[in-house]
C-alpha positions in Angstrom: 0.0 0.0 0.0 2.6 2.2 0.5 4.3 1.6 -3.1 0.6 2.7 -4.3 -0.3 5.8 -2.8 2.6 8.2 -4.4 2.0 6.5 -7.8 -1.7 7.0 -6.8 -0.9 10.8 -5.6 1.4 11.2 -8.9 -1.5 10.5 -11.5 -3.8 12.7 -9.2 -1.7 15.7 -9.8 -1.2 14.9 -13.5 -4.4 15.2 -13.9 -4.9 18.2 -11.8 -2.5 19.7 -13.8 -4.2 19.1 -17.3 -7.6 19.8 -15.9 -5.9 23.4 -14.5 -3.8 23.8 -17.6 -7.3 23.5 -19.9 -8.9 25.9 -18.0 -6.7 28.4 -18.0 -6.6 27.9 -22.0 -10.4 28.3 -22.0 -10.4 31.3 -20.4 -10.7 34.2 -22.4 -9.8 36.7 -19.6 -6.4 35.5 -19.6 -6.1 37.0 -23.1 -7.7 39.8 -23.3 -4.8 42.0 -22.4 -2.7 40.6 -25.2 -2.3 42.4 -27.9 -0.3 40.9 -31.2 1.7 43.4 -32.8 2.5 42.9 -36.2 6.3 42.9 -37.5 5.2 45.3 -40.9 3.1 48.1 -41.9 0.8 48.5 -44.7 -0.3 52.3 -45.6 -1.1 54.0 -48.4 2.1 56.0 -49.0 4.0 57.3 -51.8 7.0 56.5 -53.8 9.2 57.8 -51.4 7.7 56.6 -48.3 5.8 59.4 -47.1 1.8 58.9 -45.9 -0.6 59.9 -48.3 -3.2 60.8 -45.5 -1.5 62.1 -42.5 -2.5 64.9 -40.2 -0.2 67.5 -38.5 1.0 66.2 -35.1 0.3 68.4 -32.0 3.9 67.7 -30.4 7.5 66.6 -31.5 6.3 63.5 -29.5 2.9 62.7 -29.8 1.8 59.4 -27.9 1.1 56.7 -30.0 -1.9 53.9 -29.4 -0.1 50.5 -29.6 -3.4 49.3 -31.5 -2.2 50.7 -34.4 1.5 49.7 -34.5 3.8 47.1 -34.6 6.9 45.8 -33.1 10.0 43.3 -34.8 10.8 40.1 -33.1 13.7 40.8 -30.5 16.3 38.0 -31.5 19.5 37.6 -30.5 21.6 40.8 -32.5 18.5 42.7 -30.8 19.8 41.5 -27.7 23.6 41.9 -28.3 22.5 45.1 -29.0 20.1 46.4 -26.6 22.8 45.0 -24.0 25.3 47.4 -25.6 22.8 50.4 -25.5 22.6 49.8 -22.0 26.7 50.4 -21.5 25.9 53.7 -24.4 23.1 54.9 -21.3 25.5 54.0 -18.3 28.9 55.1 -19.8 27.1 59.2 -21.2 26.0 62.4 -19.5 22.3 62.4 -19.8 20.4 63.8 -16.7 17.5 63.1 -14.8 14.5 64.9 -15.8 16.4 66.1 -19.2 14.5 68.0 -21.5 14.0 65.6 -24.7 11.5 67.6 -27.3 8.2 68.2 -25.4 9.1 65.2 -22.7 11.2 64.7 -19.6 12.6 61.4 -19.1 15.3 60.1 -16.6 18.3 58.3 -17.1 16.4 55.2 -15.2 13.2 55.5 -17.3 15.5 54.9 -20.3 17.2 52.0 -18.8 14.3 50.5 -17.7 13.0 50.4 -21.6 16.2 48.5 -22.7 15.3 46.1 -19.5 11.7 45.5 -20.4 13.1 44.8 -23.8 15.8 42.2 -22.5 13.6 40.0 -20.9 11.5 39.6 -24.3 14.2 38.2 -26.1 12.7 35.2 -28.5 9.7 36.2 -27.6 6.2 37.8 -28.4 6.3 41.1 -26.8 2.5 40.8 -26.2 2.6 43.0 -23.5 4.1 45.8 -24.3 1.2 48.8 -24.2 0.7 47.4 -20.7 4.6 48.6 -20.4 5.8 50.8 -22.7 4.5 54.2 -24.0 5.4 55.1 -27.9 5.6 58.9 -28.6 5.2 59.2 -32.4 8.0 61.9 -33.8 6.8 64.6 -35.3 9.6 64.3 -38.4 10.4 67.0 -41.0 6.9 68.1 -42.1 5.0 67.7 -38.4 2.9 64.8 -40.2 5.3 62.3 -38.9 7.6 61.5 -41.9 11.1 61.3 -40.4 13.7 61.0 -43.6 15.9 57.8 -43.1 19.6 57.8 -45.0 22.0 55.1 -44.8 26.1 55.5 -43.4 28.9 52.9 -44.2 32.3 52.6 -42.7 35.1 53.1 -45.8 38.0 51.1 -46.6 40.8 53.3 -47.0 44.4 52.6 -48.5 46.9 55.0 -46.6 50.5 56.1 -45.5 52.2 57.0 -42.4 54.5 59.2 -44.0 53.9 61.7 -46.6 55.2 61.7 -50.2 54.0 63.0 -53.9 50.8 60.8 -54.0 49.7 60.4 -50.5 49.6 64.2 -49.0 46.5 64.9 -48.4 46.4 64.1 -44.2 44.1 62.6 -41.6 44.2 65.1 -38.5 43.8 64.0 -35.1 41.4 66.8 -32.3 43.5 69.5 -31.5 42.6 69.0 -27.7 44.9 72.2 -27.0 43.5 74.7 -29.8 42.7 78.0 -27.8 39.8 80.0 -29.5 37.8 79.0 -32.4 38.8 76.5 -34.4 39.5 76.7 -37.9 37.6 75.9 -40.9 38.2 73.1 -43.6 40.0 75.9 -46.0 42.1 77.2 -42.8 42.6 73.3 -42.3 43.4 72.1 -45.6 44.6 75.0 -48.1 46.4 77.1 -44.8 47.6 74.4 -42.9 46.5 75.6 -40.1 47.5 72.4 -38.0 50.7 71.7 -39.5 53.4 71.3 -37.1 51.4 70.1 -34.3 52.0 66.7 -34.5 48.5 66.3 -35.1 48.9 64.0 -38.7 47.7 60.4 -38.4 47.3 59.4 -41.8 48.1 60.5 -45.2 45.5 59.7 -48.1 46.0 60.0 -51.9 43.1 61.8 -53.1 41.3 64.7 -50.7 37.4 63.3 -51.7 38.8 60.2 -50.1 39.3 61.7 -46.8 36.3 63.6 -46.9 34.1 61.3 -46.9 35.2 59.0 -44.4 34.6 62.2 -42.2 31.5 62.1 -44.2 30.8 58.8 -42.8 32.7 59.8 -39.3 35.0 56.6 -39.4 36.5 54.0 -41.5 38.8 51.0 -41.4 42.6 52.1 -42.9 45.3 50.3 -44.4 49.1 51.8 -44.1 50.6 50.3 -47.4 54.2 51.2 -46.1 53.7 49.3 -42.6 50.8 46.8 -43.3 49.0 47.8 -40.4 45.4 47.8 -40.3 43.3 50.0 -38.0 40.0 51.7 -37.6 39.7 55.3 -37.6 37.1 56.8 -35.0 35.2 59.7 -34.9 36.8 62.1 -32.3 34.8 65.3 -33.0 34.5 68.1 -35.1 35.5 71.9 -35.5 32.2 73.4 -34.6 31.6 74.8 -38.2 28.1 74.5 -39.5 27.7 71.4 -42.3 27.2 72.5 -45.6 26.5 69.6 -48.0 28.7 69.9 -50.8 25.6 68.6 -53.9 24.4 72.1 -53.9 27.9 73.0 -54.7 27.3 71.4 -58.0 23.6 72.3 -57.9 24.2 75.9 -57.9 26.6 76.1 -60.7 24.8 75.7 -64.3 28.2 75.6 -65.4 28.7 72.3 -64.6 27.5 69.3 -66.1 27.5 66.8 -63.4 24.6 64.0 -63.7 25.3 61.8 -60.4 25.6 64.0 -57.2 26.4 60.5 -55.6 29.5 60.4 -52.9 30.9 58.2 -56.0 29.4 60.5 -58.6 31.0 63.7 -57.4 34.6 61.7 -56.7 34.6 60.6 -60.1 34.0 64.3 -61.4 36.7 66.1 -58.8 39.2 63.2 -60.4 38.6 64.6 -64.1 38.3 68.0 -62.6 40.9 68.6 -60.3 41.3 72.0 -60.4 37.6 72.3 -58.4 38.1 69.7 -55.8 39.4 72.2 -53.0 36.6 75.0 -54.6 34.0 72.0 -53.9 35.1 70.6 -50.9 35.8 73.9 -49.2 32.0 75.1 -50.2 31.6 72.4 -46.5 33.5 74.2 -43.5 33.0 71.4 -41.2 36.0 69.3 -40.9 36.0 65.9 -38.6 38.9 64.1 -36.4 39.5 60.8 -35.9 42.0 58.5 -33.5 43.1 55.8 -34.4 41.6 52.7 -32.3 42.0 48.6 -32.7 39.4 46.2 -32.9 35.3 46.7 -34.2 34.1 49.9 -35.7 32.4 52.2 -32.7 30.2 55.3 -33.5 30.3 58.1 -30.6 28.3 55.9 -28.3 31.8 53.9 -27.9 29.9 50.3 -28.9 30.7 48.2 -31.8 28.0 49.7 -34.6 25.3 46.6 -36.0 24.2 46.9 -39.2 20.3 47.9 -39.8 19.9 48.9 -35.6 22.4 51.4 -35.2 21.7 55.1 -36.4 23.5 58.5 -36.2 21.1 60.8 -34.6 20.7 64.4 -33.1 21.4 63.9 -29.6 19.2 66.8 -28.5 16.3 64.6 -29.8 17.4 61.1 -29.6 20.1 61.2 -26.6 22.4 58.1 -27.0 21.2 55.2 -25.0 17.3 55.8 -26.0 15.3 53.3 -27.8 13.2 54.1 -31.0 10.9 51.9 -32.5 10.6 52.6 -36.5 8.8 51.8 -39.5 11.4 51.6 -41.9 10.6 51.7 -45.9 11.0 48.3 -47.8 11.7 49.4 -51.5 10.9 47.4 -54.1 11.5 48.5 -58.0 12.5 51.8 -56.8 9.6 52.6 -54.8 8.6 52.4 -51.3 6.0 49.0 -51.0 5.6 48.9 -47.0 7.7 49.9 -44.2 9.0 47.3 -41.3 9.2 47.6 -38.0 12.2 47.8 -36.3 14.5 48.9 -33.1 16.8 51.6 -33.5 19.6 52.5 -31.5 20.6 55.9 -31.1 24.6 55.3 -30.6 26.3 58.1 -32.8 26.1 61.4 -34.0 27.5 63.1 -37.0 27.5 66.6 -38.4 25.1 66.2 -41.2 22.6 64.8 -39.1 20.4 67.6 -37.3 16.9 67.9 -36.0 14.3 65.5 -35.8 13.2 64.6 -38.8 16.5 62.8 -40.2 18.4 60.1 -38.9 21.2 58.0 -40.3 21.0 54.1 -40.5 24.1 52.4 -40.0 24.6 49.9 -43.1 27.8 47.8 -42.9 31.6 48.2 -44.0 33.5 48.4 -47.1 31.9 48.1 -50.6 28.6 46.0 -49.4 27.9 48.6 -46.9 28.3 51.8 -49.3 25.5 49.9 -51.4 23.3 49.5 -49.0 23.5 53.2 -47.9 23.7 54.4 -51.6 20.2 52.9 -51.5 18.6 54.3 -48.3 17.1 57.9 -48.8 13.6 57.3 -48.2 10.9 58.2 -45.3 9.2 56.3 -42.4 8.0 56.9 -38.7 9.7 56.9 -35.8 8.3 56.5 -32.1 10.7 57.3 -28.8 9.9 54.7 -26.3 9.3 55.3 -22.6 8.0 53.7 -19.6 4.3 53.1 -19.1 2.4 56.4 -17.5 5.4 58.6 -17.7 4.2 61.4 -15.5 6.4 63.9 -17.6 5.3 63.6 -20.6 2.8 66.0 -22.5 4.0 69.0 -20.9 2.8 72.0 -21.5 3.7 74.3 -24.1 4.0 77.4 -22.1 6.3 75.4 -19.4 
């Protein structure tokens, strides 16, 4: 008898088990705070991505009902890189109760979305309006059209030491410049930091250089040493970005059909005699150091392809978490958007205001594709914790 009873006892609880695990399966109450968000976004929407029917938002961040979104499935880059946003949070200087648009969110309000986050890892986020708040940005045009472009990290052939071909140089910050700093011409066509030690690189042709400040790093290789490094973005000179296509747009002179970064190189080569007329139209100038290792925007984590974005900080502080609905092209056109996270986790020059942000795409030649192919619009909506008592302030505060 006493061999039965726990057999006895462990069929009993089986059964209780199935009986419980049926009913709660039954139960309809146990469901109806789900809410299945789907992974893309189907509006009408022109060739270029913008709504055809929007209205004019109230605020730069307008909440959002999760009814009518989505959300992507967080798998495991998500996670490598939500785990690096929360080192991008921890390791900058945003303040409690920080002015971000027309919210006020804390330092542990942001961490706590990149925690929520984290424990839905391969998983349906189901519950996420119960958790999370999504403010829709306002974008460009106040009807919530953000424009989305796409960055790349150059390969760049270099020297160490100067000579006839490769003279054009790669400056490190002038940490000890008193006053303001100079402009590209000053930099370039002056030499205003000759002398200073400040050289890290030499380049052979100046369109080269420029845009891997464009891009605000790149991977380098020193022909005369072998060595192989990654430049990094260590600031700029303060001067206001000037992009350099209306250069060419604004002389009917010149007969210039692809205002591509590759377009215009290939012109400056036949037309040398313009390069330093055309490049110094832009007086920003950026600075790099030279670092070992995986490419790292300004949020000092290894950049992922398609989650990482250059972004106004005033608006998207690093370590924030966006959700977007980012256009799908298909024969040239936008055919839906997707849903996706994106990781504020760099800045650059070019990249101001609200309504733009720069998607990171990859390195080398596959990743200058990519980006060559992203100039199209979307929505964005900064995420916040649930009931955020700060948000919606008023205008007049």
């Amino acid at each position: 008898m006493n061999k039965v009873k726990p057999v006895v006892s462990l069929v009993f609880l089986i059964l209780l088990g199935i009986t419980f695990h049926n009913f709660s399966i039954s139960e309809p109450y146990i469901h109806e705070d789900c809410l299945e968000l789907p992974a893309e976004r189907y509006l009408s929407v022109l060739e270029n991505g913008k709504l055809e029917h929007s209205e004019e938002l109230p605020d730069l961040f307008s909440p959002s009902n999760w009814e009518d979104l989505g959300f992507p499935f967080i798998g495991d880059d998500l996670r490598i890189a939500l785990q690096h946003q929360l080192h991008v949070l921890e390791a900058g200087n945003f303040n409690d109760n920080e002015k971000v648009g027309n919210l006020k969110v804390t330092f542990g309000e942001f961490k706590e979305v990149i925690e929520i986050l984290l424990q839905r890892v391969n998983s349906s986020p189901v519950d996420l309006h119960r958790l999370l708040d999504a403010h829709q940005v306002w974008g460009d045009d106040k009807q919530g059209n953000v424009y989305f472009t796409g960055y790349f990290t150059p390969a760049l052939q270099v020297k160490q030491k100067k000579d006839k071909k490769y003279k054009y140089p790669l400056y490190a910050y002038p940490a000890n410049w008193e006053g303001p700093m100079p402009s590209r011409q000053e930099i370039d066509a002056k030499g205003a930091l000759e002398g200073l030690g400040l050289e890290l690189a030499y380049t052979a042709n100046p369109m080269d250089a420029y845009i891997m400040q464009l891009q605000g790093s790149g991977t380098v290789e020193f022909l005369d040493s072998g060595e192989r490094m990654i430049f990094q973005y260590a600031g700029e000179n303060g001067h206001p970005y000037r992009n350099i296509q209306y250069f060419f747009k604004n002389r009917p002179d010149l007969s210039i059909r692809n205002l591509s970064l590759d377009g215009m190189r290939r012109f400056l080569i036949k037309n040398p005699s313009l390069t330093d007329t055309a490049l110094f139209y832009n007086p920003s100038y950026t600075f790099f150091e030279a670092k070992t290792g995986l490419v790292k925007g300004a949020g000092q984590v290894p950049l992922m392809e398609g989650i990482s974005i250059a972004a106004d900080p005033h608006f998207f502080p690093l370590g924030s978490v966006i959700l977007a609905a980012m256009p799908v092209i298909k024969d040239g056109r936008v055919d839906h958007h997707e849903y996706r996270l994106l990781l504020p986790q760099d800045v650059g020059g070019a990249i101001k205001g609200a309504g733009h942000v720069d998607v990171y795409c990859g390195n080398g030649s596959i990743g200058k594709k990519r980006a060559s192919m992203m100039h199209h619009y979307g929505q964005m909506w900064m995420l916040t914790p649930k009931n955020n008592q700060q948000v919606a302030m008023n205008k007049e505060q």
